[in-house]
ZADO-600792 format. One record per residue (C-alpha): residue in three letters; x, y, z. Coordinates in steps of 0.2 Angstrom, whole numbers, plus 2048, in hexadecimal, padded with zeros to 3 digits. Layout:
! ZADO-600792
ATOM / resn / X / Y / Z
ATOM / ALA / X / Y / Z
...
END
This chain:
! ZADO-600792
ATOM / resn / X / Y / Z
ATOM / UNK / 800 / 800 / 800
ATOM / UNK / 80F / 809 / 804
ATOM / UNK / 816 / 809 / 7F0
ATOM / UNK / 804 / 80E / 7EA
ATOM / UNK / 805 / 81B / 7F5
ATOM / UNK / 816 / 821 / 7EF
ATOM / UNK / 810 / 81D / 7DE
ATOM / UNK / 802 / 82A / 7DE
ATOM / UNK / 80A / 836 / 7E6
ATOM / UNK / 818 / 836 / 7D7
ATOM / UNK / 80B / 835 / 7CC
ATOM / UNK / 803 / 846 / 7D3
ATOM / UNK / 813 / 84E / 7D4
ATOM / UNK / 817 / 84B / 7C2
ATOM / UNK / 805 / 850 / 7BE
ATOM / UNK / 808 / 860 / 7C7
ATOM / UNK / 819 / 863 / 7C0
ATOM / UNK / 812 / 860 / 7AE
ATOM / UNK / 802 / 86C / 7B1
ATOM / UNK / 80D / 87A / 7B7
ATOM / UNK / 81B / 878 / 7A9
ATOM / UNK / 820 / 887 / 7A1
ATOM / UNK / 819 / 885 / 78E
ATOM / UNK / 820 / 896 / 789
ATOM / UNK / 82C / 890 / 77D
ATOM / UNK / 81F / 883 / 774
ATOM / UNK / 810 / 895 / 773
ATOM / UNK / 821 / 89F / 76B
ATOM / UNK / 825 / 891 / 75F
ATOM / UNK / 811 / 891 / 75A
ATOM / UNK / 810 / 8A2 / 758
ATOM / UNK / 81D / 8A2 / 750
ATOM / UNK / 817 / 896 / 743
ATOM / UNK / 804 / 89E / 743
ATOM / UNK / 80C / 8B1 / 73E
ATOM / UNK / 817 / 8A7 / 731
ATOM / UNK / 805 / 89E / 72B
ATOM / UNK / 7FC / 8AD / 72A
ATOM / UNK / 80A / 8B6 / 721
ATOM / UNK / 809 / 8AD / 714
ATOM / UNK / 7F5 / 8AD / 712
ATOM / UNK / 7F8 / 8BF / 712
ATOM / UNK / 803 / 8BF / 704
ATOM / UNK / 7F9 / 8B2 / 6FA
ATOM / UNK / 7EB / 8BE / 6FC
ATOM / UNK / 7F5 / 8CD / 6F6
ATOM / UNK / 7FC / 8C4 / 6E7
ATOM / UNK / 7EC / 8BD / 6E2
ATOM / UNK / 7E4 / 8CF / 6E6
ATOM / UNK / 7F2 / 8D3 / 6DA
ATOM / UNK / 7EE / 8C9 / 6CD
ATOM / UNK / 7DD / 8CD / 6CD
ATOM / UNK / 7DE / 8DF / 6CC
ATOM / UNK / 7E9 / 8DD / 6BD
ATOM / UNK / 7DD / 8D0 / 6B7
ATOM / UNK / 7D2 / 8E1 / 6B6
ATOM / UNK / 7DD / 8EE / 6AF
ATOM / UNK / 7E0 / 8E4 / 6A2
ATOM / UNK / 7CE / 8E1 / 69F
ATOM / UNK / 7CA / 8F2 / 6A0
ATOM / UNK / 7DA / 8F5 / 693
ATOM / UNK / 7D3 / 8E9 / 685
ATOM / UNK / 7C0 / 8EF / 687
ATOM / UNK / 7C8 / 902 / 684
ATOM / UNK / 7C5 / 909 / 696
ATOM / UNK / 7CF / 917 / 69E
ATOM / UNK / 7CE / 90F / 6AD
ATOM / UNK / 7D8 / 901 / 6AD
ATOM / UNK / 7E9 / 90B / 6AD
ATOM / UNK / 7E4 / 914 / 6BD
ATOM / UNK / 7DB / 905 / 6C7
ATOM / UNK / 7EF / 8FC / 6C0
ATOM / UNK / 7F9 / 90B / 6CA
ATOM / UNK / 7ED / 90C / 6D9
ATOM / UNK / 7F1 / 8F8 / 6DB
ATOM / UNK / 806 / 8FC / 6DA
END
């Protein structure tokens, strides 16, 4: 009974010690990787913005509208 004892009071310690671990390093490394994630949605969006815009400067170009050369320089 003695061992059990012993046993579960380990276990409780352990429990403890593993509760109040410090898990700063492991958020930083997330964080880290979430910034880095949405960094790179951001630009997808941009170039795709991008291309879009283009997309209509040109379209505006071929079908003769003045407007396609200024929405092209309000995008750059």
């Amino acid at each position: 009974a003695s061992s059990e004892r012993e046993e579960a009071e380990e276990f409780a310690a352990l429990s403890r010690r593993a509760e109040g671990g410090d898990h700063r390093a492991a958020d930083g490394l997330h964080a880290r990787h979430r910034r880095a994630d949405e960094r790179a949605d951001d630009e997808e969006v941009s170039l795709v913005l991008r291309e879009v815009h283009r997309a209509d400067a040109r379209r505006h170009h071929k079908n003769g509208d003045g407007q396609g050369a200024l929405a092209a320089h309000a995008v750059l």
